[in-house]
C-alpha positions in Angstrom: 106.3 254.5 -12.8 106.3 251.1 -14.7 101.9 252.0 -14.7 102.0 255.0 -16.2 104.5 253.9 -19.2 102.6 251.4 -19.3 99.6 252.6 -19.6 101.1 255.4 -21.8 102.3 252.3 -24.2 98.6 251.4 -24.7 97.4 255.0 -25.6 99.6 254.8 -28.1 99.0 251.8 -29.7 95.5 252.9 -29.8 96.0 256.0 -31.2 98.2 254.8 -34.0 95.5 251.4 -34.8 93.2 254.1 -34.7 94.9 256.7 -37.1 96.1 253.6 -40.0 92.5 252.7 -39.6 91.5 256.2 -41.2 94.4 256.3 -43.5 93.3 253.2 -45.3 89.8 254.4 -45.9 90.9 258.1 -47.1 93.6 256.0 -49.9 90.6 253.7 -50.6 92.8 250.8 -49.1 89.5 249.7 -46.9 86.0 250.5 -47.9 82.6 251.1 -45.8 80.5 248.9 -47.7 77.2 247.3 -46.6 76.9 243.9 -45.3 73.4 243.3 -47.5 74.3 244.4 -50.5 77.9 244.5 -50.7 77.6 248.4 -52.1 79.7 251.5 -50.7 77.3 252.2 -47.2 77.8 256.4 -47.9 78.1 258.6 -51.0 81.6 260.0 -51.9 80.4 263.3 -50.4 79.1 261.9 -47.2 82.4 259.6 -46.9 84.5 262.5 -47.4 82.6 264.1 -44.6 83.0 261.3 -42.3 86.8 260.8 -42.5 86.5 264.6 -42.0 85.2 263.8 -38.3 87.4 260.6 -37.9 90.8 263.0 -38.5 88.9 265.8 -35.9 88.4 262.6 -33.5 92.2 261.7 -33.4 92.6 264.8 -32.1 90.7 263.8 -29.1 92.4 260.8 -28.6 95.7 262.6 -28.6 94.4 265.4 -25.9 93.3 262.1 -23.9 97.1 261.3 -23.7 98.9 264.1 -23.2 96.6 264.5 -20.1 96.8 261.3 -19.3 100.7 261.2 -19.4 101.2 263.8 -17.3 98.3 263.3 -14.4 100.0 259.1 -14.3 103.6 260.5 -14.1 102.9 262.5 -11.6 101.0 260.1 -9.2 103.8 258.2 -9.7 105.8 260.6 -8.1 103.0 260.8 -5.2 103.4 256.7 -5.2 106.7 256.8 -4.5 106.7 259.3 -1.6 103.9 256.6 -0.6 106.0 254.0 -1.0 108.9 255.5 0.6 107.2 257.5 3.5 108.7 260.7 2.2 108.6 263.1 5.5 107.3 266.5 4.4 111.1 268.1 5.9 113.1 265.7 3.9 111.4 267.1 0.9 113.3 269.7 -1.3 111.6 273.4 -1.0 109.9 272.9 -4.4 107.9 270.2 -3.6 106.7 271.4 0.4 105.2 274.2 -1.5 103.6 271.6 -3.5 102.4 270.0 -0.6 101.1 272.8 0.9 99.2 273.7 -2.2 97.0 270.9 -2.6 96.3 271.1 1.4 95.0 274.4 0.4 92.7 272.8 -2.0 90.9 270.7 1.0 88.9 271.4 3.9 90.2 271.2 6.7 87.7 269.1 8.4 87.9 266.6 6.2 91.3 265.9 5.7 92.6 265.9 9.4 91.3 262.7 10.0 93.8 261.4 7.6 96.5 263.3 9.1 97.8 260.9 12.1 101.5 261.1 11.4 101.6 264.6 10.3 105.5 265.0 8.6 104.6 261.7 6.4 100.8 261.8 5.4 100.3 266.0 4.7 102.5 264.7 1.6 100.8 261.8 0.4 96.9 262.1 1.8 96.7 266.0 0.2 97.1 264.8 -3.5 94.3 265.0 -5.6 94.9 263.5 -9.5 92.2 265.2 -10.9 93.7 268.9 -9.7 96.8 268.4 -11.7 95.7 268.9 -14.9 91.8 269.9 -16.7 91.7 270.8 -20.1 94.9 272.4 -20.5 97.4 270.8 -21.0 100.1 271.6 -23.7 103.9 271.9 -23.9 104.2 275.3 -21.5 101.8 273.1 -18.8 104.1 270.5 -19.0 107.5 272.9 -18.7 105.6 275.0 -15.8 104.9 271.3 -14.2 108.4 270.3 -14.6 109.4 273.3 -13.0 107.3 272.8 -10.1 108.2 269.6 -9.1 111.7 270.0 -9.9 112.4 266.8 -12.6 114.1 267.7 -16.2 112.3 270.0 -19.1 111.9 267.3 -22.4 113.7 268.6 -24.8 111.9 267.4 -27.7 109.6 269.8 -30.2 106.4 270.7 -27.9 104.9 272.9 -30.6 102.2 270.3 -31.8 100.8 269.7 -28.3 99.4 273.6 -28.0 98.0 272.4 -31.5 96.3 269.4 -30.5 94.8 271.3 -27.5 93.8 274.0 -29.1 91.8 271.7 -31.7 90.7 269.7 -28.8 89.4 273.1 -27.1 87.8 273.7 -30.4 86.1 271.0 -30.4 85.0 271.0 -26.5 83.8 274.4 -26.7 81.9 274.0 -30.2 83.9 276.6 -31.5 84.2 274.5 -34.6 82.3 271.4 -36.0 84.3 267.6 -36.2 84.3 268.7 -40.1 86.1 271.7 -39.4 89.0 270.6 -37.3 89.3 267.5 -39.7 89.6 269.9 -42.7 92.3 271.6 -41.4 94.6 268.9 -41.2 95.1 265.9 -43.5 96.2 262.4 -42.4 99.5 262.7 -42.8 99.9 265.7 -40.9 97.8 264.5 -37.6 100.0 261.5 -37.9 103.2 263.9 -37.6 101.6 265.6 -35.1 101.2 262.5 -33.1 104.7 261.4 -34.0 106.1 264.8 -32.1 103.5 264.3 -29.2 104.3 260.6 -28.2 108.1 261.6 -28.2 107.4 264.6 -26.2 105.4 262.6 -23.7 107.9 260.0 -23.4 110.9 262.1 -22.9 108.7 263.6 -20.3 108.3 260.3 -18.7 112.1 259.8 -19.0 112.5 262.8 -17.3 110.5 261.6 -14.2 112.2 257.8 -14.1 115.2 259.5 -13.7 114.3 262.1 -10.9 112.3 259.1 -8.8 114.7 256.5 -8.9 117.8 259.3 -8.3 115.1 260.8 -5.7 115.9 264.1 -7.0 112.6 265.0 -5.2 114.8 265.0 -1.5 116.4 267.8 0.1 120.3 267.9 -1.2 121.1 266.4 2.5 118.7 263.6 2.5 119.8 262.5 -1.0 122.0 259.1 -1.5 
């Protein structure tokens, strides 16, 4: 778990160099000016434009970690039934249908190989991180995930995350241009969006330390 906060801690600070970088440019507090001659490099016009797509960007950067959150917190679940040798009938009923989901999601032929102590690897050697999550992920994924595997809801405001995605969708699909997206929301209000989102994710990823280290994740028989 200590890899995905930790890599979770870095997204972050990204994100929020990223977004002061931006918000000094829109108050004027940092000019583009050429190196040559020392003059603005783009027109008023043009640099409105262009902090137009930098506000759209950070929209991508925050899709990035929200589905980067969830996908590391729960191979860190998948690490520690690794690390454990979590048999498939000490699990609780939630997470055998799990299991048996993403051995659905394999052939056959290919996975047996990898299946020599049956009860211990058909929980660890089926996971696939790139099935978890794919472009949608919001605060209803992240309940319905929750849900799934059995750890804690977060209880913190998930509203802006359908927003994010939805802007990130937007900009995936071309349903609207960088200068769109970025006109719809000023700099202070992405930066209140990512305020909501990073406390959403981490309360997420509190929810998940708590339910590995109190193996929440066992049977109620086979729990300490």
């Amino acid at each position: 778990m200590i890899r995905a906060q930790t890599d979770f801690r870095e997204r972050v600070a990204e994100i929020e160099a990223y977004l002061a970088f931006v918000q000094k440019i829109e108050a004027g507090d940092t000019l583009l000016i050429q190196r040559d001659s020392q003059m603005p490099a783009y027109a008023s016009t043009d640099q409105k434009n262009l902090i137009r797509t930098f506000q759209a960007s950070a929209f991508l950067l925050l899709y990035n970690l929200m589905e980067s959150t969830v996908s590391n917190a729960i191979e860190a679940i998948f690490d520690e039934f690794s690390n454990r040798g979590t048999s498939f009938d000490s699990c609780r009923p939630t997470i055998r249908r799990v299991v048996l989901g993403n051995l659905k999601q394999h052939n056959l032929d290919d996975i047996l190989p990898d299946l020599n102590s049956l009860s211990i690897d058909i929980v660890t050697k089926t996971f696939q991180k790139n099935k978890i999550v794919s472009g949608n992920v919001d605060a209803k994924k992240i309940r319905d995930v929750a849900d799934e595997y059995g750890f804690a809801r977060p209880s913190a405001d998930g509203n802006p995350l359908l927003t994010v995605k939805t802007s990130r969708n937007d900009l995936a699909h071309g349903s609207k241009s960088f200068a769109e997206v970025g006109r719809d929301y000023t700099i202070a209000q992405i930066i209140s969006i990512k305020e909501k989102v990073v406390a959403y994710l981490d309360a997420m990823l509190i929810n998940v330390t708590t339910y590995i280290n109190q193996q929440h994740y066992l049977a109620a028989p086979d729990r300490p």
